[in-house]
N, C-alpha and C positions, 0 to 999 in steps of 0.2 A: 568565521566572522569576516567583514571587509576589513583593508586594510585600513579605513578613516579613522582616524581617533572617533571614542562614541563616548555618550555623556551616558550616564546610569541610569537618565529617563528615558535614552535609546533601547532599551534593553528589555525585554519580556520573558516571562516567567512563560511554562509550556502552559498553562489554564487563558495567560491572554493572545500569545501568539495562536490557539487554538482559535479563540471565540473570533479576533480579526480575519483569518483562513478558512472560517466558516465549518471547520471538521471537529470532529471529536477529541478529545487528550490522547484517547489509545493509540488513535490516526497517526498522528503528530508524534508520539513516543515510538512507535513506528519507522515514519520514514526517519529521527532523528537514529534511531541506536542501525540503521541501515546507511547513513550517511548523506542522505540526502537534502538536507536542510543543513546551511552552514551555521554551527552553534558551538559555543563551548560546556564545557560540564565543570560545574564550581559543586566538590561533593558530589551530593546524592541528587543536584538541581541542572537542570538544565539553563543556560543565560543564551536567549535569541535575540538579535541584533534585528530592529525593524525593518532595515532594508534589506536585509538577506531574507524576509519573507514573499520577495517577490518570486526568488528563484522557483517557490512552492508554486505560487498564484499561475506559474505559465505553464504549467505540466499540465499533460493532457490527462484526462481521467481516466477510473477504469482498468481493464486490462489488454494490455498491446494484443494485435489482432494476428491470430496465425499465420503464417508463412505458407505460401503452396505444397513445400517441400518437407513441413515438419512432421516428425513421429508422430503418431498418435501419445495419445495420452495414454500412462498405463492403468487408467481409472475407467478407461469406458467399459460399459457394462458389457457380458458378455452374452452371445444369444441363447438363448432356452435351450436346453437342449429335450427333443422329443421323448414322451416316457411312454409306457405299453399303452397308456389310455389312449394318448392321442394318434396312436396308431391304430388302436379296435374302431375309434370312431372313422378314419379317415377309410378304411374296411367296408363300414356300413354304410 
């Protein structure tokens, strides 16, 4: 939260700071429990400070773009490997 003193109409619930940010609740319960969004937690609620919802507003979207230099991924798929069929046909 900023350090300004905030009045308790400053303040939103994750369902309104959601609908002003244009994203989903999950979105939003997201980057909050990852830190991204300065917020406090009263219980089991999250309390957002309307101005700390810009920090959200200027983030670029999406997912940051690979590096020349990075690994692969260990998800990419791996190639076929050839079986006897495709060997009779390559034959014929």
């Amino acid at each position: 939260m900023s350090g300004k003193k905030t009045s308790p109409d400053d303040l939103l619930s994750t369902l309104e700071a959601a609908a002003e940010l244009g994203i989903t609740r999950g979105r939003l319960n997201v980057l909050l429990n990852a830190g991204r969004v300065p917020a406090i937690r009263i219980g089991p609620t999250w309390a957002i400070c309307r101005a700390d919802l810009e920090v959200v507003r200027v983030r670029k979207q999406g997912r940051p773009h690979k590096k020349p230099g990075d690994k692969k991924s260990p998800y990419t798929p791996r190639r076929k490997k050839s079986s006897k069929l495709d060997e009779k046909k390559k034959k014929s």
